[in-house]
Each structure stands twice: as C-alpha cells, then as structure tokens.
C-alpha angles and dihedrals in degrees: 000000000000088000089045092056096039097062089039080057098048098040084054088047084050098053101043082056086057098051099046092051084051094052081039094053094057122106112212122218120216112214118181126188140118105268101126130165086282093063122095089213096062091100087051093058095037089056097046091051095041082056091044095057092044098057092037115045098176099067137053119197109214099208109205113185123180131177128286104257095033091048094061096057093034077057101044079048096052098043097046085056093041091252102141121157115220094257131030146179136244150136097235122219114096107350090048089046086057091057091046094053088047086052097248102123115072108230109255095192101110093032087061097055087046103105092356079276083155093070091060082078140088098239091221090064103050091051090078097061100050138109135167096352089309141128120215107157144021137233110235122144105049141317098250140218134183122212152158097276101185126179107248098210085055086059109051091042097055084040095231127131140209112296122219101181128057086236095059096034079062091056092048089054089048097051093042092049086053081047088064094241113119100241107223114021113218146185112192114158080104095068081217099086099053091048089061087073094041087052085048094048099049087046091056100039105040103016123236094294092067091066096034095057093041097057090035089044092231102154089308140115135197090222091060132116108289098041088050094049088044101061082050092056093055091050087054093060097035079064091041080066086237092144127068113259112266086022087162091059106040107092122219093195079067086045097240096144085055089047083061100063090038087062090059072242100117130040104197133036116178108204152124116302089243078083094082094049084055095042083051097048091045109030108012096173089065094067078084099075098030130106135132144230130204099255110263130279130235117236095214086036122105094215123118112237101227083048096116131185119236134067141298082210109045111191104000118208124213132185117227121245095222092048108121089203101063106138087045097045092061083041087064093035076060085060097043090048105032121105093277087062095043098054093038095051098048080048088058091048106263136125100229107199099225124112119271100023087124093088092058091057102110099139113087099212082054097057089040084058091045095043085055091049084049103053095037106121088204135010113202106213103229103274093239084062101041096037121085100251103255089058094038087058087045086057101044091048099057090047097083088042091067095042092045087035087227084136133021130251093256102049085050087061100043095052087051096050083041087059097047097042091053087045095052092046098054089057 
C-alpha cells in the first residue's frame, strides 16, 4: 500500500513537473492597442488571439488595451525606455514615422510579399504607413470616416433639412437651438473631437493643399488663411450656442457626447463612423432614427465636397524591432487580417479594409458609409496622426482654447506654425 502511494506520489510530482515546464516553455506575446471593452471590434481581437493559441501551443498573446488618449502618452513612455511591447498600435502617418526613424518598427516589407499576404490589403491603407519604399504596419481594424451623423426624428420635428452649405448649416443650428434641442453634441475634454471640425473647416475653406503644404513646408503655414478662419468659424458657433454647455469638460471616451443624443437632447454628432457600431452596441433603438451628411462647403471654400476626414487605414498594427518574437508576432497580425476577421469585423459594423469585404456588406447604413470612403476624392488622415508629435500637441492644445475662447484664431495659428517651424529647423 506504501509502494502503491509512493509512485502515485511521484507520478503526480512528475506530472506537475511537467506541467509547470510546459507553462514555463511558452513565450508570451505583448500586444498594445486601444480596443477596450467600449469598442465594437473586442470580439474581433479575442478571437484572433483564442485561434492563434490554438494553432500555435507554444505561445500566449497578452493583449493590453488601454484607452485612446492614455495610450498615446503610455506609447511615447515605452518607447523612450525601450520598453516596447511586440506588437503595437498606431494610425501611421507622422508619429509612426518618428519611430521608424528612431529604429523601433521592424520593416514588414518582405513579410508582406510572403504568401502575397499584401494583397490581402486595401492599398490605400497601406500607404500610410509607408516610407521610403517600405512597409512598417499594417490596417486592420476599418478604413474611417468621420461625418455629420443627425437624428432624423430631430429634424423633422424642428422642420429643418440637411444642410449642404456652411450658411445654411448656420440656419439649421439656429432653428434647432430655438427648438430646444442643443445643435452639435460634443465631447471635448479630449481636444480630438474638436479638432475634427477644425480639420473640416481648413479642408473646406482652404482645400487639401492648404494642409498638405503646410505640414510638408511647401510654400505653406499653419498660421495662414484658412487655419486662421478657421479658428474664427468655430468661435462663431461657439456664440451661435451650437456646443453643450461645459463642452471642454464633457468626455467622449465616457460617451457623454452619445448620452446627448440619446437624451433627445442633442440633434447632430460629427464623428467617426465607429460611432454607429457603439450606438448599435449601447442604444440600438436609436439606429431608427439615425443617418449622416458630408459637413457642409463653403461657397466661397476650395474644398472638394466628397473630400472626408478619417483614415484609409483605420487602427495600424507594427511589430517592434526589438521584439524577440517576430515571426510569431506577423503570424498572429495573419489571424487578426484573414477572411474570419474580415467578416467578423464588417458584422460588428466595421469597414475592414481588407479585399473582398464587399460581399459581407449587408447593412444599408454600412454601404452607405463605404460608398462615401469610396467616392471621396481626398481623405485628410486626423492632424494628431499625420503630424510629427511636437506639432500634433501644439495643435491639440490650442483646440479647447478656441471652443472655451481663452485664445484667438489667430494666436492658435501662430503657436501651431511656431511648432512646426522650431521642429523643421531642428532637422
């Protein structure tokens, strides 16, 4: 009986042992981004991740996700102590080119022609993320745009209709505002939001060119014309009463601009289209009474009118240079972009920005969305994306001065320009 007990004991110490050099033998991949519980695309990345481990037993991903504003700076932090995770989020565009060009980013040139896995992609999303020839992320979760989404019933009750020029988008805020309904709802604590409309307002006064010479210093300023008319339109509506009260304190990662509309408080709500896959998720009755517009043209402007703000890319994923799991890490990036994704990421509301997702678009208000991305003659990446980081912050920082009129148009401008001009100079 002894005997017996002693090799039960022993085969229970073995496999123990076993188990625990198993758990030990795992290699554990990091993956950062901002898909927390309040975005529609979770499922997408816990699924990924749940197929990934299941073909592949010797490694765990250890998905961190951390809101949008808090994961810029937790980034910027990680990067500066050579703290990197394997893989890691952004939109492309100015502050990936700067950890590119500090040699963070593996280059994911030759593991994109591998398998013609390139061609998996949207080109236009890819381009973002491009420099020198170069590949050095990927678009996974949705091409984005960001419009004028109004409730319909507002509207008709208030007798108002879609405006197409800033002049009569101006009457329909004032009649909804004697309507009792507040006219844009807003959260803009996050300095992001209000520079959606700053970012609308520069396109469609000043064309894209205004923007694109500025950033490249081809002949353009930040302090010129339309950025500083700009500044001066959003004052205007900020004394139309256009805005919530407290606008700079009310925070759209807590979806106070959303709880707004769903207070039959507020008529209009310009954001990125990822809004309809939340409103979906949180007040699905609402989709009723739920459509968009392109935001309004000035008839004096030089912007095109399809021209839209957002991103061919959507949420871009990189894998670290320093990352030891590198091979494993763009097997993983396969899972998060192949046809299951894809599906279940247009399901979930998203315009994945993948070939072929056109098949999967069932939901009228989503091809409507996709139809607007595709005959958009231009779509202007958000500035804080685009921008270098130094001159992105100059420009967010200014934003909730115009909106609370703590600083002019033209000082907003100027403090921009003065950004950009100390951050090319030091080149």
């Amino acid at each position: 009986m002894k005997k017996s007990l002693s090799l039960i004991l022993s085969v229970s110490m073995f496999l123990v042992i076993l188990l625990s050099v198993s758990v030990i033998a795992q290699e554990e991949i990091v993956l950062w981004d901002i898909t927390t519980e309040a975005e529609s695309e979770l499922p997408v990345i816990q699924d990924a991740i749940a197929r990934f481990e299941a073909d592949n037993p010797d490694y765990t991903v250890r998905h961190v996700p951390t809101s949008n504003d808090d994961y810029k700076t937790k980034l910027q932090v990680a990067m500066g102590a050579n703290n990197e995770p394997d893989i890691f989020m952004s939109w492309g565009g100015g502050p990936l080119k700067e950890y590119v060009d500090a040699d963070k980013v593996m280059d994911m040139t030759e593991a994109l022609k591998q398998d013609d896995w390139i061609e998996r992609f949207v080109p236009a999303g890819l381009e973002i993320a491009r420099f020198d020839e170069n590949y050095y992320a990927v678009p996974i979760t949705g091409m984005r745009a960001v419009l004028m989404f109004y409730r319909t019933d507002i509207f008709e009750k208030a007798g108002v209709e879609i405006p197409e020029t800033y002049e009569e988008f101006k009457d329909v805020i004032v009649q909804l505002k004697d309507a009792g309904y507040i006219p844009l709802s807003l959260a803009n604590k996050n300095r992001w939001t209000g520079s959606m409309y700053y970012m609308y307002l520069v396109d469609r006064l000043g064309g894209k060119e205004a923007f694109l010479n500025a950033a490249s210093r081809d002949g353009g300023s930040f302090a010129s014309e339309a950025f500083v008319r700009a500044g001066e339109v959003i004052q205007e509506l900020v004394d139309l009463g256009a805005f919530p009260p407290g606008v700079n304190g009310l925070d759209e990662d807590q979806g106070q601009s959303r709880q707004l509309l769903y207070a039959d408080r507020a008529a209009m709500y310009l954001m990125g289209d990822w809004a309809y896959g939340l409103i979906r998720n949180e007040n699905p009755a609402m989709l009723e009474n739920f459509s968009f517009f392109r935001f309004p043209v000035f008839e004096d402007g030089k912007g095109d009118p399809t021209n839209l703000v957002g991103s061919p890319g959507g949420n871009m994923y990189s894998v670290a240079k320093s990352s030891e799991h590198q091979e494993a890490a763009i097997e993983f990036l396969k899972y998060l972009s192949d046809e299951t994704a894809a599906k279940q990421l247009v399901e979930l509301g998203n315009l994945a920005p993948f070939r072929g997702v056109e098949e999967y678009l069932d939901d009228p208000f989503m091809v409507d969305i996709y139809n607007a991305l595709n005959n958009a003659n231009y779509v202007q990446l958000y500035y804080d994306q685009y921008l270098p980081p130094q001159i992105a912050q100059a420009h967010l920082d200014t934003i909730q001065g115009l909106f609370g009129k703590t600083i002019t148009p033209e000082e907003a401008a100027a403090k921009v320009e003065e950004e950009a001009q100390k951050y090319f100079d030091e080149k």
